[in-house]
Structures are given as C-alpha cells and as structure tokens.
C-alpha positions in Angstrom: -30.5 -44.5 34.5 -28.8 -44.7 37.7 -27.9 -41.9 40.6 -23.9 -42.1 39.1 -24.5 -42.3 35.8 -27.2 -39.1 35.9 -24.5 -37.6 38.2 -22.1 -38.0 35.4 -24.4 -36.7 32.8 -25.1 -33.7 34.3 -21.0 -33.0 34.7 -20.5 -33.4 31.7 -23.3 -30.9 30.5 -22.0 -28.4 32.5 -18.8 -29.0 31.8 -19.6 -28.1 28.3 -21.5 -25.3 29.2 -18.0 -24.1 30.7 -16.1 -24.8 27.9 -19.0 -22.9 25.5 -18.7 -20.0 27.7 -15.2 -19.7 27.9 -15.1 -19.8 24.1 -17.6 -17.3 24.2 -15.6 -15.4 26.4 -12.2 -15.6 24.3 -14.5 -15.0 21.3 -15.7 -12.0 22.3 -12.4 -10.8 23.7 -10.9 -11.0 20.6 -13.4 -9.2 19.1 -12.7 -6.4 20.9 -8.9 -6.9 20.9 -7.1 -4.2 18.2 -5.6 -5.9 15.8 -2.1 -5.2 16.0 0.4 -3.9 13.4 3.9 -3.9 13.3 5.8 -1.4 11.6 9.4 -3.3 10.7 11.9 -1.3 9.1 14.7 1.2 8.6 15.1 4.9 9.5 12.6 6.0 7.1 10.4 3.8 10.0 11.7 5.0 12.7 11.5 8.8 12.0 14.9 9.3 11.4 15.1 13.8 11.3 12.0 14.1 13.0 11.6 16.7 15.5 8.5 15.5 17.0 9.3 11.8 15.8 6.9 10.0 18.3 3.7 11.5 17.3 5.3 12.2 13.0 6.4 9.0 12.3 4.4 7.3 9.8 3.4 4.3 12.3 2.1 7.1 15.0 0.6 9.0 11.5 -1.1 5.7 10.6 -2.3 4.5 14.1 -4.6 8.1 13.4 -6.0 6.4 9.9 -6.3 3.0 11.1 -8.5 3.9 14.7 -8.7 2.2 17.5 -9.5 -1.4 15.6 -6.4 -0.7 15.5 -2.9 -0.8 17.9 0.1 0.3 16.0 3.7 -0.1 17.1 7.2 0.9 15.5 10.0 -1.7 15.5 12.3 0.8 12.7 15.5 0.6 13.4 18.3 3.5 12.1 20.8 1.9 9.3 19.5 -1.8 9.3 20.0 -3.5 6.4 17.5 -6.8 4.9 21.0 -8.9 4.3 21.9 -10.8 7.3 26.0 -10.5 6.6 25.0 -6.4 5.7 27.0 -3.8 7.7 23.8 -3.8 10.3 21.4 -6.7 9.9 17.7 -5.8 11.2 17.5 -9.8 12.4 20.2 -9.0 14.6 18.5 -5.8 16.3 16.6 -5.5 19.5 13.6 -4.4 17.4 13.6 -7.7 15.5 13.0 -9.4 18.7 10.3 -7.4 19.7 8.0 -7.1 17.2 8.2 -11.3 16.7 7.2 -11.3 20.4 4.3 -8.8 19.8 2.7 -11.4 17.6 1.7 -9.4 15.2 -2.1 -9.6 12.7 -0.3 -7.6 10.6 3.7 -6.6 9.3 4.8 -3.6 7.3 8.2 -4.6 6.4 10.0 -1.7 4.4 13.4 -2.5 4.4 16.7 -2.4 2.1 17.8 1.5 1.3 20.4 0.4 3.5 21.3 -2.6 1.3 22.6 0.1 -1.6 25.6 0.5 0.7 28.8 -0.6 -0.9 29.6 -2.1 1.8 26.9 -4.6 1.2 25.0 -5.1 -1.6 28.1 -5.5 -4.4 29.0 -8.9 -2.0 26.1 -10.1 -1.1 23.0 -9.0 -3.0 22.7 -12.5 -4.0 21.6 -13.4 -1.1 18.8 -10.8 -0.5 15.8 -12.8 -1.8 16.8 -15.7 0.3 17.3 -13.0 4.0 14.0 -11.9 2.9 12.4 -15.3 2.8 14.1 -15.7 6.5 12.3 -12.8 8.0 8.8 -13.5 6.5 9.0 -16.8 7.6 10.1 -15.8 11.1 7.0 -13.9 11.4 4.9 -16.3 10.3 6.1 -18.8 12.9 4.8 -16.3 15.5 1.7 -16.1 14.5 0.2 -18.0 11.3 -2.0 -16.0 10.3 -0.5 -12.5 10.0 -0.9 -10.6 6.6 2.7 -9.8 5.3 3.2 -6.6 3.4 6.8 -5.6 2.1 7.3 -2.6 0.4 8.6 -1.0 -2.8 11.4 1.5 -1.2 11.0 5.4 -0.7 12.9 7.1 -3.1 16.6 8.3 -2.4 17.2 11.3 -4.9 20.2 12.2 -6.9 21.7 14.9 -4.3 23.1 11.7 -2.2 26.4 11.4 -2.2 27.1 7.8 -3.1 23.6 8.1 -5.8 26.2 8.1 -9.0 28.9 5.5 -7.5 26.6 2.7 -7.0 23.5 3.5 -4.9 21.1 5.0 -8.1 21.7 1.5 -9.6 21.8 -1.1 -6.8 18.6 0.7 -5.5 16.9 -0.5 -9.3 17.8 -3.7 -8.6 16.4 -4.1 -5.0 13.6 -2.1 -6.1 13.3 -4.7 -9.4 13.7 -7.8 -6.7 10.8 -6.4 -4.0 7.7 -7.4 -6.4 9.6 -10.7 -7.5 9.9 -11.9 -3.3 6.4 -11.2 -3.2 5.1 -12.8 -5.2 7.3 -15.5 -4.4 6.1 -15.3 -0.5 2.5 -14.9 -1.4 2.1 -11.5 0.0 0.7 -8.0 -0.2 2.8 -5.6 -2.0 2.9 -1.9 -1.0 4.2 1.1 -3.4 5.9 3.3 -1.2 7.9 4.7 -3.9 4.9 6.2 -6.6 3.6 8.4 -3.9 6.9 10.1 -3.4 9.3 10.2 -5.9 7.5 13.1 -7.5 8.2 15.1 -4.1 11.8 15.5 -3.4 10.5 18.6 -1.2 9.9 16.4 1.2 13.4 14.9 1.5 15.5 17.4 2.9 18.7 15.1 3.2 17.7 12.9 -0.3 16.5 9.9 1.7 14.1 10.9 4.7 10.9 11.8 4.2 9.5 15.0 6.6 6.2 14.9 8.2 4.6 15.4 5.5 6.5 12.8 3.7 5.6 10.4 6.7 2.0 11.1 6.4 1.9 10.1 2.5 3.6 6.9 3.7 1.0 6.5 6.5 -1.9 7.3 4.0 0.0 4.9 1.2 0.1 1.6 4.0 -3.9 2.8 5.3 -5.2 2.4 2.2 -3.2 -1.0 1.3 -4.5 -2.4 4.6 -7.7 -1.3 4.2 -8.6 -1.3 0.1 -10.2 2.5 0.8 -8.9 4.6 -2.1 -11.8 7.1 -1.3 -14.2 5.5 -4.1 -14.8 5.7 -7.7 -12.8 8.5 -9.1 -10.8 9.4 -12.7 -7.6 11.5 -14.0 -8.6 14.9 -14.7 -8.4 14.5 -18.0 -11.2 12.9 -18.5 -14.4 15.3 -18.7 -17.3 16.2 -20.3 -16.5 17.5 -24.4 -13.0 15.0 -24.3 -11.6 13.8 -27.6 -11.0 9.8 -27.6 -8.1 9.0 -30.0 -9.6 7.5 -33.0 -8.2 4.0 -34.5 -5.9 2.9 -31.4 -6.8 1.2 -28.5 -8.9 3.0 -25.9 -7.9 2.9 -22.3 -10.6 4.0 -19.8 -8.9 4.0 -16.2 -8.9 5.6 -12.6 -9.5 4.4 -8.6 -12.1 3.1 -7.0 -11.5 1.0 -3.9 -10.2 -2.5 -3.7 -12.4 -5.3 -5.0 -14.7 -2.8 -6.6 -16.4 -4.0 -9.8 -16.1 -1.2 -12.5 -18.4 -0.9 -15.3 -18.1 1.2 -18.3 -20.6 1.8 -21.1 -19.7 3.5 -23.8 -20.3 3.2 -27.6 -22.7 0.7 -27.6 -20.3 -1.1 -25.3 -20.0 -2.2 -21.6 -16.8 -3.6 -20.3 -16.7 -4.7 -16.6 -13.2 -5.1 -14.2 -12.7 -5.4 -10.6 -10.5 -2.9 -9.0 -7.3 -4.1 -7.9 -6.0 -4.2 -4.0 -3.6 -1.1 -5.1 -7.4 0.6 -6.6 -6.2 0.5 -9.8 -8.7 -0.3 -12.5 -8.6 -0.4 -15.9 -10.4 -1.1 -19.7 -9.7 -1.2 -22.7 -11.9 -0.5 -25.8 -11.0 -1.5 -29.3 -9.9 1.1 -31.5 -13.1 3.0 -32.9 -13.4 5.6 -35.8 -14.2 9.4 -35.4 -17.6 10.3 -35.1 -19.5 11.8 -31.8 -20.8 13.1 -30.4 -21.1 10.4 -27.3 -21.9 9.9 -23.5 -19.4 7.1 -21.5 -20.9 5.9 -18.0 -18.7 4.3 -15.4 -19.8 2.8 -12.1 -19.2 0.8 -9.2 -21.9 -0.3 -6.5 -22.9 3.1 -4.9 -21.2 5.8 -7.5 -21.7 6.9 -11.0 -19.6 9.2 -13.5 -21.4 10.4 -16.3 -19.4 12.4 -19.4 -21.2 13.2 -22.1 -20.6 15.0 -25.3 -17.5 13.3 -26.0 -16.0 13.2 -29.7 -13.6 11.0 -31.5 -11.1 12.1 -33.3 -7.3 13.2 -33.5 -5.8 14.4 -30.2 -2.4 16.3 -30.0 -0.4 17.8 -27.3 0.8 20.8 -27.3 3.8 21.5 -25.0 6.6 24.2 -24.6 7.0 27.7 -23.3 5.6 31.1 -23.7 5.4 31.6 -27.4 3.7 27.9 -27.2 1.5 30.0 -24.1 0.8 32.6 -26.2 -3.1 33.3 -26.2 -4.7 33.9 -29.2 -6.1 36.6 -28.1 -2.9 38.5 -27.9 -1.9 38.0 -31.3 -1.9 39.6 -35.0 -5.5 38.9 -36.2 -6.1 37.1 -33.2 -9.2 39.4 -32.0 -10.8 39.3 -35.5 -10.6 35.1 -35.4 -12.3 34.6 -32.3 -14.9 37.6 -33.8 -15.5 35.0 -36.8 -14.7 32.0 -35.7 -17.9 31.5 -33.4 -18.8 27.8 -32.2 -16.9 24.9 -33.7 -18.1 21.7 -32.1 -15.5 19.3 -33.7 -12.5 21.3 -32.4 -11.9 20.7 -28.4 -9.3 22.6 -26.6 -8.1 21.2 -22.7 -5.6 24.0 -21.5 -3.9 23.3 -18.2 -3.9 26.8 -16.5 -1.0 27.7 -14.6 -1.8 28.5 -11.0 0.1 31.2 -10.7 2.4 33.3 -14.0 6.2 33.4 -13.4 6.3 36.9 -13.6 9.4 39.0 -11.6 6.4 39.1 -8.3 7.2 37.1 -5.2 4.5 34.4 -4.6 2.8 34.3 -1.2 3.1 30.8 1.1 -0.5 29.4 -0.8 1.2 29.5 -4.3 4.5 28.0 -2.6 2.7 25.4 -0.8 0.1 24.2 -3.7 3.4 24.2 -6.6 5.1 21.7 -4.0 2.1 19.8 -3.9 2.3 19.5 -7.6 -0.7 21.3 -7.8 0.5 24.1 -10.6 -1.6 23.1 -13.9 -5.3 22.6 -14.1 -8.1 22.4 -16.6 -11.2 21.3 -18.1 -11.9 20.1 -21.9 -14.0 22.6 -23.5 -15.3 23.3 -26.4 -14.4 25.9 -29.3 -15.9 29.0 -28.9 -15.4 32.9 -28.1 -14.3 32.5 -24.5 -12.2 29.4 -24.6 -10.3 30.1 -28.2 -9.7 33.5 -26.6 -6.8 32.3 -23.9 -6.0 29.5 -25.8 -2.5 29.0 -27.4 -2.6 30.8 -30.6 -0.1 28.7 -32.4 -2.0 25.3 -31.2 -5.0 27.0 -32.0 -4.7 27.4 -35.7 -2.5 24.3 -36.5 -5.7 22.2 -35.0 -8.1 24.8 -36.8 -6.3 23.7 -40.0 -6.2 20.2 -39.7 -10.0 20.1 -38.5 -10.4 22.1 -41.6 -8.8 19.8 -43.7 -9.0 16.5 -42.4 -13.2 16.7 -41.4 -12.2 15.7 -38.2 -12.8 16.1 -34.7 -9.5 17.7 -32.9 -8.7 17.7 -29.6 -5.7 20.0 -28.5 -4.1 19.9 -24.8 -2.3 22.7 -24.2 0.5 22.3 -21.7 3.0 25.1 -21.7 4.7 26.7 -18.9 6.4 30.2 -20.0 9.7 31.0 -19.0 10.2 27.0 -18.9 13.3 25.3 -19.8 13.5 21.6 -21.5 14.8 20.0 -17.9 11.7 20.6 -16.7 9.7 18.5 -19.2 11.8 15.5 -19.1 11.1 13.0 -16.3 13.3 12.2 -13.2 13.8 8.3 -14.2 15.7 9.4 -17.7 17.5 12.2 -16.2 18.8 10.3 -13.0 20.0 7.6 -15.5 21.5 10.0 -18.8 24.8 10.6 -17.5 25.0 14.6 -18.9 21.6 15.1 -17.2 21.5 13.7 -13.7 24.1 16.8 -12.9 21.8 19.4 -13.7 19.2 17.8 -10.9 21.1 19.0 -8.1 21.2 22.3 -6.6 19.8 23.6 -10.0 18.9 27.5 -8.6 23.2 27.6 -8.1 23.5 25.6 -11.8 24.9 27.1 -14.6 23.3 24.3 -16.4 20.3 26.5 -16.0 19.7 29.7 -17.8 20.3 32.6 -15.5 17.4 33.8 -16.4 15.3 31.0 -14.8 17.4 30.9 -12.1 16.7 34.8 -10.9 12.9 34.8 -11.7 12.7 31.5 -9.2 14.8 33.3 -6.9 12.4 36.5 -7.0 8.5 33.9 -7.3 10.4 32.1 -3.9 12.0 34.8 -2.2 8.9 34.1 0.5 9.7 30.5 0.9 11.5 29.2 4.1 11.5 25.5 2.3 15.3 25.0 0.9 13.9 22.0 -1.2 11.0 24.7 -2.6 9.7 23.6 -5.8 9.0 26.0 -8.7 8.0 25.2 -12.6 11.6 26.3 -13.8 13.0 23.0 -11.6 14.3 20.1 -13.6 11.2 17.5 -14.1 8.6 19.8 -12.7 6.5 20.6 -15.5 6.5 16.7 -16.5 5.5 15.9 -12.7 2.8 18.4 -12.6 1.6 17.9 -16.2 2.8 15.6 -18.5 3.1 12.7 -16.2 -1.2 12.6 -15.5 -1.3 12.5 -19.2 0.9 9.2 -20.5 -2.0 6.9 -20.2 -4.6 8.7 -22.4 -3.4 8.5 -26.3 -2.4 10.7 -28.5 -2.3 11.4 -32.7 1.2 13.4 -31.8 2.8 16.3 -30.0 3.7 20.0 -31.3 6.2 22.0 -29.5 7.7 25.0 -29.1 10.7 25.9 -26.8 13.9 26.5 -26.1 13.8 30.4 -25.7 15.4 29.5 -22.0 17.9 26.9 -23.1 19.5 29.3 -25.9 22.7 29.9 -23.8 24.2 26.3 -24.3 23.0 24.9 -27.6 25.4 21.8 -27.1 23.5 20.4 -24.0 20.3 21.3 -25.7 20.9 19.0 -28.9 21.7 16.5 -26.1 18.3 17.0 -24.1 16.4 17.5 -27.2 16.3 13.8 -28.6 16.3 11.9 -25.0 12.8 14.1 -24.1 11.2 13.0 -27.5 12.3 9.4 -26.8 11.4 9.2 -23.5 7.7 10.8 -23.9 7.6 8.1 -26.5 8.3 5.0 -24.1 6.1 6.8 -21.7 3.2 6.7 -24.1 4.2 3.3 -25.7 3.3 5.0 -29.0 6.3 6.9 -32.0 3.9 9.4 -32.5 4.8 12.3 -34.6 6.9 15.5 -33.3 6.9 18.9 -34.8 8.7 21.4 -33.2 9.0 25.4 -34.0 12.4 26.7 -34.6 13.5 30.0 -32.8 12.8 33.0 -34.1 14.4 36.1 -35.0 15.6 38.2 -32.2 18.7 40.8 -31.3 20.2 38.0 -29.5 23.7 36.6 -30.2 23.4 33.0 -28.9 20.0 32.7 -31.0 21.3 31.9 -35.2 23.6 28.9 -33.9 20.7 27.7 -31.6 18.3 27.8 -34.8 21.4 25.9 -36.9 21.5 23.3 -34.3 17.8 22.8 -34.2 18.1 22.2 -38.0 20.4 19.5 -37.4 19.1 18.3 -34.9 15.5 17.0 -36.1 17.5 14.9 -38.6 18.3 12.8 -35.7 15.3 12.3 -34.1 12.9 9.6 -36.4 9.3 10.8 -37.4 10.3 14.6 -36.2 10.1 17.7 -38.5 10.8 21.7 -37.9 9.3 24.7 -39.1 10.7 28.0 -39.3 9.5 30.7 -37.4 12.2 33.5 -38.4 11.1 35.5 -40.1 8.2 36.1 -37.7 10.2 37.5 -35.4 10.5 40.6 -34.1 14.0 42.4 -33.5 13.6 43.6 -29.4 10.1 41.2 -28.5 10.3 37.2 -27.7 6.8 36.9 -28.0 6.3 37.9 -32.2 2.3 38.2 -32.1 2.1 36.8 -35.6 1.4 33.1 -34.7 -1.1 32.1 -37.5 1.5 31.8 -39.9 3.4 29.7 -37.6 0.4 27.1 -36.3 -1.0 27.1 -40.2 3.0 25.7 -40.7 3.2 23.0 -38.4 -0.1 22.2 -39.8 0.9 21.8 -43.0 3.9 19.3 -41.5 1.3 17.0 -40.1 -1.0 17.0 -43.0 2.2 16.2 -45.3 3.6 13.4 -42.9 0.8 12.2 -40.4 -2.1 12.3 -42.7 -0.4 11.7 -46.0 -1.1 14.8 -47.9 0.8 15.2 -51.4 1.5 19.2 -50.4 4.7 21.3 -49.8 5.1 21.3 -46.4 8.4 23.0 -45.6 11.3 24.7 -47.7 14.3 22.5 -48.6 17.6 22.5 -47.4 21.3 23.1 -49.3 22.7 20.3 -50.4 26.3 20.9 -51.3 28.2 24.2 -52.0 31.0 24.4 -54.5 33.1 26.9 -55.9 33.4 27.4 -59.7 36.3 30.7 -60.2 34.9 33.6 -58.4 31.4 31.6 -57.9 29.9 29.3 -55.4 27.0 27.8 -56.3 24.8 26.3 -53.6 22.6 23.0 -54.5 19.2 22.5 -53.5 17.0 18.7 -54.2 15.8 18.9 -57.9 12.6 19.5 -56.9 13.1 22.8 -55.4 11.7 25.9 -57.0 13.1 28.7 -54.8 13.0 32.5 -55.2 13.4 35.6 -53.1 10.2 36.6 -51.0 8.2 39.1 -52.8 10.3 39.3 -55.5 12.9 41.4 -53.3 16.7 41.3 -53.8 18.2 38.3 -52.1 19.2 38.6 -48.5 21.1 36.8 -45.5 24.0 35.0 -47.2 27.4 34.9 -45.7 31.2 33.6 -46.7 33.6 33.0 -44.4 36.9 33.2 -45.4 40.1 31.1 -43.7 40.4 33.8 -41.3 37.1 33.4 -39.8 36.0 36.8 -41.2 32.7 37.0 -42.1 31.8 39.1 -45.8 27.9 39.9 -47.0 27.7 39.2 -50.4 25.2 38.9 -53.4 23.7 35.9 -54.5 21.2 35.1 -56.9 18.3 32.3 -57.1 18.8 30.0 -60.4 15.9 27.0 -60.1 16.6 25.0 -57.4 20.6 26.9 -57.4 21.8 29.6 -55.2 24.9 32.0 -56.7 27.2 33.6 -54.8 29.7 36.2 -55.9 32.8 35.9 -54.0 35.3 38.8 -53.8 38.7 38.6 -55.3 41.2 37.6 -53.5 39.3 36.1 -50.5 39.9 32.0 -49.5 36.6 30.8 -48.5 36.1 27.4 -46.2 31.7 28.0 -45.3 28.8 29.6 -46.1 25.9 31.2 -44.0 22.4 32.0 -44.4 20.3 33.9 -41.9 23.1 33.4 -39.0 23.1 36.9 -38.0 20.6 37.1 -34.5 17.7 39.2 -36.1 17.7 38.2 -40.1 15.9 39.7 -43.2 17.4 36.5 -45.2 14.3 36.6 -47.7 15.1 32.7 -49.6 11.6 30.7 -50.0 10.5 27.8 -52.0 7.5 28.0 -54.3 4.7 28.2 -51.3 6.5 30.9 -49.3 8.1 29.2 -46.9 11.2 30.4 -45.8 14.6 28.5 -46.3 16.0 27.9 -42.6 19.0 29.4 -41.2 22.2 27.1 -42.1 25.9 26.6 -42.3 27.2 24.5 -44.8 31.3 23.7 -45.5 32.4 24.2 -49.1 33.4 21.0 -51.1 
C-alpha cells in the first residue's frame, strides 16, 4: 500500500468515526429530548371559563401526569369547528399553523362541539369525515411518525340552549362518526365523553368543563398515552360471598393496564384476555348451574385478586325508596326474625349504604363534595346473618327468604334504594335527554314543578351549605342510576323488585309515562327482559294516593313480563313507612314463584272484568276462576257508585263466587264504580289466599 492510498484509508476511517459520533451524538440528544404533545382543539382545549386557565387547562393539568419525558403545548382554539366551510374552521386558525410547525410525537385532536352549530353541521356534515381525514394527514406530513389520537367529545348537557333544536342530535351523530374516522385513519381513540357525562357539576355553562372537569380530561388522555390504568382492579360488586347468576352467560370484567394479560380461574376454569389500550378487559364463562360454594382468581403479571366463598344462584335487584329502605329491623316481627333466623349461607345480601340519610339536616362540604363525586352508595356482599339481615330491606329480605325457601337455591339480593327518591332519579341521562316529556324535567330541577315539592325543599335544606350552583344531591334526575345502578348493568341478574313512587304521587300522568321507559331502558342496559315486580302504594290519609294506586294497576298491563302486588291494606292512616313488610316481600315472592319459576300457586287477586246493571243491581264480573270473599268473614267494604253528577254514594255489595253485587239507590243514574279509591281504605275484598283485590275504577256497560 502506498503513502496516498494509506493516507486515504485513514480519512476515511475517521471520517466514519465522525459520522458514528455525530450519530451518537443526535442519538443521544434525542434521547433526552421530551417528546412533544400537541393539544389541538376547541374551547374545551383551550380553557375556555378558566380563571387560572394557564396552569387549569387540561394540557397544563397533563404536562403534571405526563413529567418531564414529556413537553406539552396547547394549540385550542375558542369556537373552531372540524369542517373546513364551518362558521370558524380550526385549519384556518393561527393555532393550526403552529402546532404543524411544532412537529409534534404526539396530537390530541378533540374537535367538533362546534360542528353541532346550525350554522354548520345541517349543510355540511357530509363532509366531516373527509375535513377530518385533511387534518390527520396534515400532521402526518410534518412528522411521520406522530401517534394520532382523536377524541370522543365532552358532553354538552340538556340546559344548552340550542340542546332540543338540533345540537342533542347532531352531537349523536358526530359523536357516532369519531370511532368510524378512526378506525378509518388507523389511530388511537380517546373517550372523553364516559368520564364526564355522569358529572354535569362540573359544567357550569352545559359545555365547559371546570378544573376539575379539566383534570379528568388530563387523567382520561394520560392514561390513553401511557396504557397506566393504575393496575389490576374490579367493579365493587364483585367481593368475597357474591352470587353469580346461574344458567346465563357469566361476565367477569374490570381494569388493568393496557396490554395486560388477564387470567381468570374459576370453576374448574381458566380463561385468559389481554387488556385493551382503553384497560378494559373482559371474560365470559358459559352459563353454569347453582351450587357453591366457590373461590374465582384473577391475575395479571405482578397482581392477584382472590374472592372466595362465592355461590351460584338467583340474583335480584332490589331498587326504590324508603319503604324499599326499610330495615328489617324496624318492622312488625322484624326483631323476632333476625332472633330465629340465625346464619343462612345460601341467602347473600349486597346493600349499597347511603353516605349520608336525606333527613331535613344540612350536610357539611365532605357529604357535598363526595355526592358530586358520585360517591353516595357503597357496600359489600355479605352473608345472612344477625347483623347483616338486621339493616337490611325488610321487604327484599323476606321475598328472597321465600324464594330460597322454596326454590333450594342460593339468592343473592342487592339492595339499592335511596329514600325520599323520586323515579327521575333512577332512569339514566341518555333516555331522558332523548324521551321528549323527560328531557324538561333535567333542567333546573330544584325550581321544577316536575319534581315533588317535597324533594325539592329537603335538597334545598341537605345543600343549604353548598356554594356549587350545579350541586348534586340523590333527589336529582339520573343521580341514583349514576351513583348506583349504572356500576351494576354488566353483572346479570334473575330480575328486579321495586318499590316507589311515594315522591312521584302528585302527578300520576307523568308517572305512568316514566314508569314503562325506566323498566325498558334498565332492560336494554342489561341486554336481558328480566322480570319486574313492583309494590303498589299503600294506604295513607293522602288525596292524590287512590288514583296513583288505580294508575299503577293499569299501568303494569302495559309493561310485558311485569306484575304488581298490593300493599293497601298494610298501610297505616298518618305513617308512610307501614312496619308490616313481611306480608308484602312474602307477596312479591309469591309473583316470582308463579311467573319466574313456574309455580302452579295463586299469586295475586283478580281483577273486575265488566260491571253491568240489572234493575236496581250491578253486578261486577270477576275471571271464572275467582273465588272471592270478604277478609275475615267481615261485611264487605270500599265499594263506590258514581252517579252522572259525579257524586260519589257508599253502598252495599255482596260476594257471589267470582260476582260482586251492588245495591244501587233508587232513583240515582250511575256511569262507574269504585273500590278502595278513598286515600286510607278498609275495602276488605280477597280471593281465596287472602290477597286483597286492588283499588280500581271500572265504567258500567
């Protein structure tokens, strides 16, 4: 080798070490470099109503859960709209330009609220997948290999003012199109809307989220970026002494973080899943028969949840108010049961404890803060014994007591009732947002006359302390289904008993209304027609009550696979809250045993057929099979005519088989009859078990 060519040689090695170094270099630059995020979006972005929006807006909240890897930036813009011909196109904004000059690793595009304008999206929401499509790819030009995430929208809520004249429905169909241009774009896909929509506290003006609101955005977009979901965890109702649903499908399901593999042993089974990238895992056993009792493990890498003594078996909810509330150890005979009744393995009560009784006392700023928080029921699975039957709903108590009884099954009852509570605060915000009676009685509900006065003062007096306006209390359309109900739709159920409508007594019309839409909706929540029994009102000294207990007669004749039982004459003339509840729970019992479990027994009374008048008789049909009589043997009570005039004349009547007689006066003209439609009724008419004939109004032919 020559002087040149060893010359060259030795260039070139250097030169190569260069070139190695300075890769080195950019290497290690870049390794120290943040990786920077870009925040691309609307007000809700920007901070829109926030007082200290620099360091509250949920791109300055997340820069704190992301670190110093980490360099956040916000590019929201107020009012942009995704359309490019919209009223204020983001591609048109100096924000647009900027974050495609930051370059960014990764975008957070939330974007389209703006869209629901009318000004926009009834003209040109065909083009909103296609504007969509532009700005990904415009950020992909600037740098290849960002990670895109676009995201479901934060919730506007009904008090808008343009929610009921387009925005509530062209905000379901951007919403319905987010998920479809991702998937079409091949990118991630953030929620922003689950997190929130249960929290309308936190939107002062129906579309902008407070600090607090910001943060659960900030925490939503962390743990997308990052797959943490905080490990391995499940919904509270799954602990130790559970009842699994017997002969349906069994879904086992929680969190764990992203990419996770799940295992779950249980029955002589093991299942294995991998978490998805929104921490969502789930599996699903095939149905089993009852037996127990049994232990279920679940685990990922570095974390294990062990339940044990868990039973399967029949599992029914339990839902309503205060006579649903009710403790067992409060009523007739109730002390002397949980005496006798000692342990009973197979029968497994889960009552969700309210955090704090709505009794006429002011709450202090924890209770406010942890109801807004949703955090207002709680509970553990437990079973039967001294201590947990004793605060347990008496009515729930003895219709599962029965059926266990009966049936030789393990029972599992979740007690979810709220006293005080009326039916808009068991039905979810999606169906009453959409029913067009109901989405009215969602705003401003403490000033509503949709809402019992009643509810409305003992809110005012449990939140006098508040300085919230938005302050959330049980007695608020969709709370109780929010804070209860809604953690429960994914874990099956043999049925539901309830018992309410104590607070909803002052407009029976909108009731029959709510009634039916609740039961259907809990149904398509659960993807199951499951059985609903459901306690008439009693008998009180109150004159909205007989016409409320004659609607709810009519009433479960509309709703499929429903039945009623009659509380009546249980009642008690001045009290709400009867204390004779056995008879009650052994009722709705014997309604499921009849109809759920296929029992040839009487199960209820029957119901008058046809009236029609014969001289100076009416005589009142009841189905063949009827075998009626007077309670006790006792003169027949509670029957009404009601002459053209409207005035209403007590008269005799008589039981003939399965025929009522009626004597009516000379002289008098008479167009309907009534039984047990006076407020507080001794109306004595039962069929051949003793169950009582419920209050009715029926025309004469």
């Amino acid at each position: 080798m020559n002087y040149s060519t060893e010359k060259t040689a030795k260039l070139k090695q250097q030169f190569s070490l260069l070139i190695l170094f300075v890769c080195l270099l950019q290497v290690n630059v870049y390794a120290q470099s943040p990786f920077k995020v870009a925040c691309v979006g609307n007000s809700v972005t920007y901070g829109y109503g926030l007082t200290n929006r620099e360091q509250d807006c949920y791109p300055a909240q997340l820069q704190q859960f992301l670190g110093q890897k980490y360099q956040v930036k916000n590019f929201g813009h107020s009012g942009a709209t995704l359309l490019k011909k919209g009223h204020n196109p983001y591609y048109k904004t100096p924000e647009f330009s900027e974050a495609i000059a930051y370059q960014p690793d990764i975008v957070i595009i939330h974007l389209g609220l703006n869209d629901t304008d009318p000004r926009d999206w009834p003209d040109h929401k065909e083009d909103f997948e296609a504007d969509y499509a532009y700005l990904i790819r415009e950020f992909r030009k600037a740098n290849p290999a960002i990670k895109i995430y676009i995201c479901r929208l934060t919730p506007i809520f009904s008090g808008h003012p343009r929610f009921k004249s387009g925005t509530r429905d062209w905000y379901d169909q951007v919403q319905a199109l987010i998920p479809v241009i991702a998937k079409a774009n091949k990118i991630g896909l953030i929620d922003l809307h689950e997190s929130l929509y249960n929290r309308p506290d936190l939107f002062a003006d129906n579309l902008h989220p407070d600090k607090e609101g910001a943060g659960i955005i900030a925490r939503t977009v962390y743990q997308a970026i990052s797959g943490n979901y905080g490990g391995l965890k499940m919904p509270d109702v799954f602990t130790n002494h559970m009842v699994l649903q017997r002969d349906q499908p069994l879904p086992l399901y929680g969190k764990a973080n992203a990419g996770e593999i799940v295992t779950v042993t249980f029955h002589h089974q093991l299942l294995k899943t991998m978490a998805n990238e929104h921490g969502d895992w789930k599996v699903v056993f095939p149905p089993m028969k009852y037996g127990g009792p049994f232990e279920m493990k679940i685990a990922v890498a570095d974390s294990t949840i062990l339940l044990k003594d868990l039973l399967i078996g029949d599992v029914w909810l339990c839902s309503g108010q205060s006579n649903m509330a009710f403790r067992l150890k409060q009523s007739t005979g109730g002390k002397d049961e949980i005496n006798v009744a000692g342990r009973n393995s197979s029968l497994r009560l889960y009552q969700l404890n309210v955090l704090k009784e709505t009794d006429a006392v002011a709450w202090d700023t924890t209770v406010l803060r942890k109801v807004n928080q949703l955090k207002y029921l709680s509970g553990t699975w437990k079973t039967s014994d001294q201590l947990s039957a004793a605060d347990f709903s008496a009515v729930a108590y003895y219709f599962g007591k029965k059926i266990n009884a009966d049936e030789h099954i393990p029972i599992g009852l979740i007690q979810v009732a709220v006293g005080g509570s009326p039916i808009e605060s068991w039905i979810d915000r999606f169906t009453m947002e959409h029913d067009p009676i109901m989405v009215d009685v969602l705003n401003n509900w403490r000033k509503s006359d949709f809402i019992m006065q009643f509810c409305r003062d003992r809110a005012d007096t449990n939140l006098s302390k508040t300085t919230s306006a938005r302050q959330r209390h049980p007695y608020e359309p969709c709370y109780n289904y929010e804070a209860g109900i809604a953690a429960l739709t994914g874990f099956p159920i043999k049925g539901t008993i309830w018992y309410q409508g104590e607070s909803n007594a002052h407009n029976l019309e909108l009731y029959a209304h709510e009634l039916p839409v609740m039961v259907n909706s809990w149904r398509q929540k659960w993807r199951r027609n499951f059985p609903f029994y459901f306690v008439q009102l009693s008998g009180i000294d109150r004159p909205s009550w007989p016409a409320f207990r004659n609607m709810e007669r009519l009433i479960q004749q509309q709703i499929p696979n429903c039945q009623m039982t009659v509380s009546m004459d249980m009642g008690d003339s001045l009290n709400v809250h009867y204390t004779r509840k056995k008879e009650v729970g052994e009722r709705l019992a014997l309604l499921a045993l009849h109809y759920t479990y296929k029992k040839n027994i009487v199960a209820e009374a029957p119901q008058a057929l046809y009236a029609r008048q014969n001289k100076n008789w009416i005589t009142l049909a009841f189905p063949p099979v009827s075998q009626l009589k007077a309670l006790d043997n006792q003169p027949l009570k509670g029957f009404e005519l009601v002459n053209t005039k409207g005035k209403r004349i007590a008269v005799k009547a008589s039981v003939k088989k399965n025929r009522v007689l009626l004597n009516v006066p000379p002289g008098e003209k008479i167009k309907t009859i009534y039984y047990a439609m006076q407020p507080f009724t001794r109306a004595n008419l039962v069929n051949s078990a003793g169950l009582p004939v419920s209050t009715f109004t029926l025309p004469l032919n």
